[in-house]
VOGU-475773 format. One record per residue (C-alpha): residue number from 0; residue in three letters; x, y, z. Coordinates in steps of 0.05 Angstrom, whole numbers, plus 5000, padded with zeros to 4 digits. Example, Ala and Ser with C-alpha at 12.3 -4.5 7.8 and 13.67 -1.06 7.14 Angstrom:
BEGIN
<titi><n>0</n><res>ALA</res><east>5246</east><north>4910</north><up>5156</up></titi>
<titi><n>1</n><res>SER</res><east>5273</east><north>4979</north><up>5143</up></titi>
//
This chain:
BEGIN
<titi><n>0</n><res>UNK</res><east>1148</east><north>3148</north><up>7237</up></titi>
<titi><n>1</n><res>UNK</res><east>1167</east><north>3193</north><up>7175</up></titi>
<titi><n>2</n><res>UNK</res><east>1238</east><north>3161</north><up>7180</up></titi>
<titi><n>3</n><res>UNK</res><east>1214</east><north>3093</north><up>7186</up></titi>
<titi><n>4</n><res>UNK</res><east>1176</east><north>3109</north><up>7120</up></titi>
<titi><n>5</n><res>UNK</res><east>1243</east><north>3138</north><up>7089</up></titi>
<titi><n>6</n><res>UNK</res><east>1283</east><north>3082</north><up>7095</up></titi>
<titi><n>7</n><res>UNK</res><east>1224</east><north>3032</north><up>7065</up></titi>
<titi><n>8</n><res>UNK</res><east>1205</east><north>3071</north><up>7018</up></titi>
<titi><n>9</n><res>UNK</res><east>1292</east><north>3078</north><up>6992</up></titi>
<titi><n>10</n><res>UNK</res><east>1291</east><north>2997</north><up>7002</up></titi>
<titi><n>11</n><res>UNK</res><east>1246</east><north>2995</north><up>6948</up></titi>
<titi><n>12</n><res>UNK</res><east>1263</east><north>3048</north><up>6897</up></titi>
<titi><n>13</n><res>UNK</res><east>1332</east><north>3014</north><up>6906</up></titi>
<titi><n>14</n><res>UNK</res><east>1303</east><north>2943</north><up>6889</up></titi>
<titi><n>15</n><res>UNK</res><east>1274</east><north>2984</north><up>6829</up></titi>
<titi><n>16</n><res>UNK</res><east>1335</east><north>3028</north><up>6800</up></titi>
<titi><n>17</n><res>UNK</res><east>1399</east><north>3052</north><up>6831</up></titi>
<titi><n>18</n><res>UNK</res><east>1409</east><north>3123</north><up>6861</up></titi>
<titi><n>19</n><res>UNK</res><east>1461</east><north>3176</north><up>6842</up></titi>
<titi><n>20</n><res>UNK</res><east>1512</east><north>3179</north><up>6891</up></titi>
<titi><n>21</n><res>UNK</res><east>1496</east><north>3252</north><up>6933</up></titi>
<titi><n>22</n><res>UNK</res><east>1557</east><north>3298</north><up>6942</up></titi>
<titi><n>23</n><res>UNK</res><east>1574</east><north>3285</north><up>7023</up></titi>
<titi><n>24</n><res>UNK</res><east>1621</east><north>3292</north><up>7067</up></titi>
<titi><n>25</n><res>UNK</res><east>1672</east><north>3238</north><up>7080</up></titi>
<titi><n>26</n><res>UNK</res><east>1705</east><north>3226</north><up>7143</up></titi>
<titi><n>27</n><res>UNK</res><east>1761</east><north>3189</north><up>7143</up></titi>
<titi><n>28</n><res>UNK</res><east>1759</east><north>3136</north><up>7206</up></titi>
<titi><n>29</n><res>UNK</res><east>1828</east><north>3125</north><up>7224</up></titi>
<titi><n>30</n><res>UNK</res><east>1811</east><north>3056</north><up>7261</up></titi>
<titi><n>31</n><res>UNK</res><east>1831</east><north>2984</north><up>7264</up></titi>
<titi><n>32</n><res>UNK</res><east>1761</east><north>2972</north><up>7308</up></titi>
<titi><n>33</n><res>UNK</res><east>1718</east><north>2940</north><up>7255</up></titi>
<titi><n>34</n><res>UNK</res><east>1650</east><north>2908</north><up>7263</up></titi>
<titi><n>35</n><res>UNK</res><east>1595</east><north>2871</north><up>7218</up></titi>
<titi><n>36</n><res>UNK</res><east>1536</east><north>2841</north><up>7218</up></titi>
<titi><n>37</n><res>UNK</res><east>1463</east><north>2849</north><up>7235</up></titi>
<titi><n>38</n><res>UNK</res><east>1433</east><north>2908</north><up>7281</up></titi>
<titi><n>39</n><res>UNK</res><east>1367</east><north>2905</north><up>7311</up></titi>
<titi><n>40</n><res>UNK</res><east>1335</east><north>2965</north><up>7363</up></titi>
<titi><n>41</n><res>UNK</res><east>1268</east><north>2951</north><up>7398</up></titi>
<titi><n>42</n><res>UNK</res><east>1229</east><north>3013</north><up>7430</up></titi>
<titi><n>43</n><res>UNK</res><east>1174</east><north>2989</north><up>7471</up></titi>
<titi><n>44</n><res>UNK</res><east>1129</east><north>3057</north><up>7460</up></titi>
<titi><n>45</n><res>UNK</res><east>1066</east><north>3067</north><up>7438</up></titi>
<titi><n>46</n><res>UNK</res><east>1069</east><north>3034</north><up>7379</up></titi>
<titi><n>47</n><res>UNK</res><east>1133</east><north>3000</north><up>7385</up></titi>
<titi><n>48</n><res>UNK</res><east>1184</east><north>3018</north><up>7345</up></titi>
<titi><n>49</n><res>UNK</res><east>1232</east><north>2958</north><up>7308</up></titi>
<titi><n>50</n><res>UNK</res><east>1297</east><north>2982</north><up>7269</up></titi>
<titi><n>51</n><res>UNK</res><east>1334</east><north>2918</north><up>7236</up></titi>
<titi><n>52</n><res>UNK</res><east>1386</east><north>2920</north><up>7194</up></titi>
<titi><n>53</n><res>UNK</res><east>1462</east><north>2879</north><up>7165</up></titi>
<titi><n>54</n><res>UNK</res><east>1510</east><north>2937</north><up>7184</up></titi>
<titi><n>55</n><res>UNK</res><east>1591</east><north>2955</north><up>7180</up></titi>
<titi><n>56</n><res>UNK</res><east>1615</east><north>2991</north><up>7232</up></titi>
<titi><n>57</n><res>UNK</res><east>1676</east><north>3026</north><up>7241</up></titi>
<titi><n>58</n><res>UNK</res><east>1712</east><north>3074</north><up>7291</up></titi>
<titi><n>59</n><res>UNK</res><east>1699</east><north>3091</north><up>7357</up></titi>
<titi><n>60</n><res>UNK</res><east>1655</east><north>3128</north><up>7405</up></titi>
<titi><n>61</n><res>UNK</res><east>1697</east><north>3196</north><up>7388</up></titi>
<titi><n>62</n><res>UNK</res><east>1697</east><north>3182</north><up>7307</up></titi>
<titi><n>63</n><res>UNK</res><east>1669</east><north>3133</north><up>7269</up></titi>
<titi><n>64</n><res>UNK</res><east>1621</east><north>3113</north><up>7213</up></titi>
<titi><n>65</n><res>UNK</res><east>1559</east><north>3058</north><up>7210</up></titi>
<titi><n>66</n><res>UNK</res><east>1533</east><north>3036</north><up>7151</up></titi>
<titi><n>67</n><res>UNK</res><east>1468</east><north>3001</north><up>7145</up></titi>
<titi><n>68</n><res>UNK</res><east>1445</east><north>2956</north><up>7087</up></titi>
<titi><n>69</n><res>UNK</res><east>1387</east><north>2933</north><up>7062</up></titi>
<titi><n>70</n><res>UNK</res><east>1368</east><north>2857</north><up>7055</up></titi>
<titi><n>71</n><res>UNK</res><east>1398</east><north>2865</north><up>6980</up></titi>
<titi><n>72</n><res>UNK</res><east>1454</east><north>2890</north><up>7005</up></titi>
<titi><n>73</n><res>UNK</res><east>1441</east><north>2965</north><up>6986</up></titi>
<titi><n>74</n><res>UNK</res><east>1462</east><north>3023</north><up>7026</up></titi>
<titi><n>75</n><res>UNK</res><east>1403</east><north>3053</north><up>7071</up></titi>
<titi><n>76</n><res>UNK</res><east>1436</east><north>3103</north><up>7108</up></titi>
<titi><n>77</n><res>UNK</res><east>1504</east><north>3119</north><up>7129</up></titi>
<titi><n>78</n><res>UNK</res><east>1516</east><north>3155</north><up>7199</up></titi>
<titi><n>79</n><res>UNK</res><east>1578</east><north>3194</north><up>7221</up></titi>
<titi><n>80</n><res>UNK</res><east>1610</east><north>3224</north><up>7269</up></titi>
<titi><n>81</n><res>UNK</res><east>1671</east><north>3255</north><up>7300</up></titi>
<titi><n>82</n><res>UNK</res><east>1689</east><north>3312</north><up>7342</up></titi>
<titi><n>83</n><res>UNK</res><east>1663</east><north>3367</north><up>7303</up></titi>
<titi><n>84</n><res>UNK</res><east>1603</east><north>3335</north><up>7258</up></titi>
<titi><n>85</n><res>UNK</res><east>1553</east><north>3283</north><up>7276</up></titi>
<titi><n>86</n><res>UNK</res><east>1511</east><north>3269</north><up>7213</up></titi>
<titi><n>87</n><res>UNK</res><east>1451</east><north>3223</north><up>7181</up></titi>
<titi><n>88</n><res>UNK</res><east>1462</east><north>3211</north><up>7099</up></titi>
<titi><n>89</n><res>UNK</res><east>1405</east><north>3175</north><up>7076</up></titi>
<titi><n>90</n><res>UNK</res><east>1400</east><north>3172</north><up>6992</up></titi>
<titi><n>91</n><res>UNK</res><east>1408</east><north>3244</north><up>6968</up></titi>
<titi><n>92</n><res>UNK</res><east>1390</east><north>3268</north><up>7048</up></titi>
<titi><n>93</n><res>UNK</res><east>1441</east><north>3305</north><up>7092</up></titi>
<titi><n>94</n><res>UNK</res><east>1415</east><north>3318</north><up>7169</up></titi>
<titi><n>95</n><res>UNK</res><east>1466</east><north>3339</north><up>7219</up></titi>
<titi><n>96</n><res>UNK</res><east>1459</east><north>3339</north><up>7301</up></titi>
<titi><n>97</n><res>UNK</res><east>1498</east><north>3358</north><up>7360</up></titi>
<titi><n>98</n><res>UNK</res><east>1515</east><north>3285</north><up>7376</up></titi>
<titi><n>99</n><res>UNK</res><east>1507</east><north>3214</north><up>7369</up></titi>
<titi><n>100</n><res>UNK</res><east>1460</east><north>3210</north><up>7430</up></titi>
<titi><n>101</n><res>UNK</res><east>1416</east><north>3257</north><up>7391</up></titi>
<titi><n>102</n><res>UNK</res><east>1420</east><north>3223</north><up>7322</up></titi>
<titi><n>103</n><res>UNK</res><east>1402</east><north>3156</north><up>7345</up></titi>
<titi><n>104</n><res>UNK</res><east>1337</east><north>3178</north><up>7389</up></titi>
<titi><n>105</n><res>UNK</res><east>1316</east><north>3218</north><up>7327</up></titi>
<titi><n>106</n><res>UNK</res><east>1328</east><north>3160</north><up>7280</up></titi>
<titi><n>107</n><res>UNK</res><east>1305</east><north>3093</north><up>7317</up></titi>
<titi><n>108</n><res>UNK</res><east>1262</east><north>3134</north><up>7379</up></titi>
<titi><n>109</n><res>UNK</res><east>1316</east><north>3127</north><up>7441</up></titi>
<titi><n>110</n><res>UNK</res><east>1393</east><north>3143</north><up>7449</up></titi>
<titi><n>111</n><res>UNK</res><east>1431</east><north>3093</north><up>7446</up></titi>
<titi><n>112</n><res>UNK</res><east>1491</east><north>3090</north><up>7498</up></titi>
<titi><n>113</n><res>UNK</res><east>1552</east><north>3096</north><up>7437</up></titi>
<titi><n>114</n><res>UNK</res><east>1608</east><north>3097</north><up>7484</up></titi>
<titi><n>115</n><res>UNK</res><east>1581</east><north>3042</north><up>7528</up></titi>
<titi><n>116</n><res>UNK</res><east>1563</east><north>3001</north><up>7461</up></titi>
<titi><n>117</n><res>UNK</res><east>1641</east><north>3006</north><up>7425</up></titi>
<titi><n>118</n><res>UNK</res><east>1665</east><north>2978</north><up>7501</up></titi>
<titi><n>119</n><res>UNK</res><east>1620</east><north>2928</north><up>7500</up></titi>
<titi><n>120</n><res>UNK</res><east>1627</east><north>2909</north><up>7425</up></titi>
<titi><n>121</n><res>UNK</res><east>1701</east><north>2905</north><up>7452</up></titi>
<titi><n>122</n><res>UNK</res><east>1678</east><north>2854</north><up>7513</up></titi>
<titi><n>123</n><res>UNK</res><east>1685</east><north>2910</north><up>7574</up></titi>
<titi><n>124</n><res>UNK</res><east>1623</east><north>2909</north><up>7612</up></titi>
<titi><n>125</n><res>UNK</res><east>1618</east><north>2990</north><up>7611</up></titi>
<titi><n>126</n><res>UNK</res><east>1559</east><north>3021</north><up>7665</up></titi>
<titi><n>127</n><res>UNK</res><east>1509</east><north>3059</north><up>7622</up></titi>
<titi><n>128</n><res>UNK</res><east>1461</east><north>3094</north><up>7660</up></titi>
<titi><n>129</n><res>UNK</res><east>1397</east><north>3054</north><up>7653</up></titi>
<titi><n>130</n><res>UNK</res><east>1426</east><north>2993</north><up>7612</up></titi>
<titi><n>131</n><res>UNK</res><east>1438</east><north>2933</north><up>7622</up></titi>
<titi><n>132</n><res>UNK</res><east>1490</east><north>2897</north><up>7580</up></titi>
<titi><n>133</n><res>UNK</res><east>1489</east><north>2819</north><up>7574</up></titi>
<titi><n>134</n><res>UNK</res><east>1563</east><north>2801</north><up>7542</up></titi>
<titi><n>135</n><res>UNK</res><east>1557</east><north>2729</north><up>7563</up></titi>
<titi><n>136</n><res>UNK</res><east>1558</east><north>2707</north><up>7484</up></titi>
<titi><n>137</n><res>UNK</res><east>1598</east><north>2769</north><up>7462</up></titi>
<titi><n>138</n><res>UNK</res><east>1647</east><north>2714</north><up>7447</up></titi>
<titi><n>139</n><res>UNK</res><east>1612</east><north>2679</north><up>7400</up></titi>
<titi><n>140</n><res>UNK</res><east>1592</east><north>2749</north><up>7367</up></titi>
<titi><n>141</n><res>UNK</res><east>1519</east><north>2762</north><up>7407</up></titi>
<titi><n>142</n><res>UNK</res><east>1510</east><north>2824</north><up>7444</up></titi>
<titi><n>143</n><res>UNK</res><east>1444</east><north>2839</north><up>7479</up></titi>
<titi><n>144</n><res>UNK</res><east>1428</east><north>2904</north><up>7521</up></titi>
<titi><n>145</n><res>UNK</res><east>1370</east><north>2930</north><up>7554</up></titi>
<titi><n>146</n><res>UNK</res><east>1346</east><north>3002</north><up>7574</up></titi>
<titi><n>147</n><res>UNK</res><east>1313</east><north>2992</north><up>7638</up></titi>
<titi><n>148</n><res>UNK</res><east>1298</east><north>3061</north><up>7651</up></titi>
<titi><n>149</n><res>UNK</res><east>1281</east><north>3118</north><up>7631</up></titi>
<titi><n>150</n><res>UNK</res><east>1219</east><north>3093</north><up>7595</up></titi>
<titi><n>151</n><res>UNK</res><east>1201</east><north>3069</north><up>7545</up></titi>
<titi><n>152</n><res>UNK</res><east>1246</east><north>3002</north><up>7552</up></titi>
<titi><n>153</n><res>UNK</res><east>1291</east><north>2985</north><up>7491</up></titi>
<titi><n>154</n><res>UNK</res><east>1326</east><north>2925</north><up>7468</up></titi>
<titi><n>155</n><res>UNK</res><east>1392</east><north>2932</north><up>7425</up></titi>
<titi><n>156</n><res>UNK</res><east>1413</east><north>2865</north><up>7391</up></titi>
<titi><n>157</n><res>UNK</res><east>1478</east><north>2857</north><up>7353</up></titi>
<titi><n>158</n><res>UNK</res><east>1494</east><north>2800</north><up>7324</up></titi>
<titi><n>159</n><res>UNK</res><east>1562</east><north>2801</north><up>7292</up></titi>
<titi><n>160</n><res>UNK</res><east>1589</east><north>2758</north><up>7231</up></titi>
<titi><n>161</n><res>UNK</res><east>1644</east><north>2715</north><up>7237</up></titi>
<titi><n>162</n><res>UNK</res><east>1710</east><north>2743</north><up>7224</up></titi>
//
């Protein structure tokens, strides 16, 4: 709940002034896999949980950095990771973790499958355990997928923007 707060509470002191950029560390993504567009994670738990953001998204499951923007277009938090750092930047805030599976149950309240998502972002129906991937429209930029199990259920929707 506290990060939920976080991030609404940096949407608007960033509608109000703008931030000094926070000494970080940069990874540089070597990658010609780029995505954009709008990110949205349900958790069905008690009380749900909704995460919705515009995004970039860059990398892969081994290295790779997501942005995600505010509706004004302002940075909310940047995540990163690669081999030997997997880390949350959020305004002047640096948290680190032992991996992406980690980051994104602490940040939106389940992991997310990240090597499963970049294959299916890429049309390859990838088995997660407990997912379910619907790539029907991944054409047309829609990806839907569903944690069945283990509970609570979770629906990841990624819509991505035209190229």
């Amino acid at each position: 709940m506290r990060v939920w707060a976080s991030i609404w509470l940096v949407v608007w002191l960033a509608a109000c002034t703008t931030a000094p950029t926070p000494t970080r560390t940069v990874l540089k993504v070597p990658s010609e896999k780029q995505w954009q567009g709008r990110i949205s994670v349900t958790v069905q738990s008690d009380p749900p949980r909704n995460m919705s953001s515009s995004f970039s998204l860059e990398g892969d499951a081994r290295q790779g950095e997501l942005n995600l923007f505010s509706p004004l277009g302002t940075t909310l938090a940047t995540l990163q990771w690669s081999p030997t750092t997997t880390q949350w930047l959020q305004g002047t805030q640096q948290r680190r973790y032992d991996s992406m599976e980690h980051m994104t149950e602490e940040t939106t309240g389940a992991a997310l499958p990240m090597v499963a998502m970049f294959d299916w972002l890429q049309g390859r129906d990838s088995p997660s355990p407990g997912w379910q991937a619907d790539l029907t429209a991944i054409a047309q930029g829609t990806l839907v997928a569903r944690r069945i199990s283990p509970e609570p259920s979770v629906v990841l929707r990624i819509k991505l923007d035209a190229p």
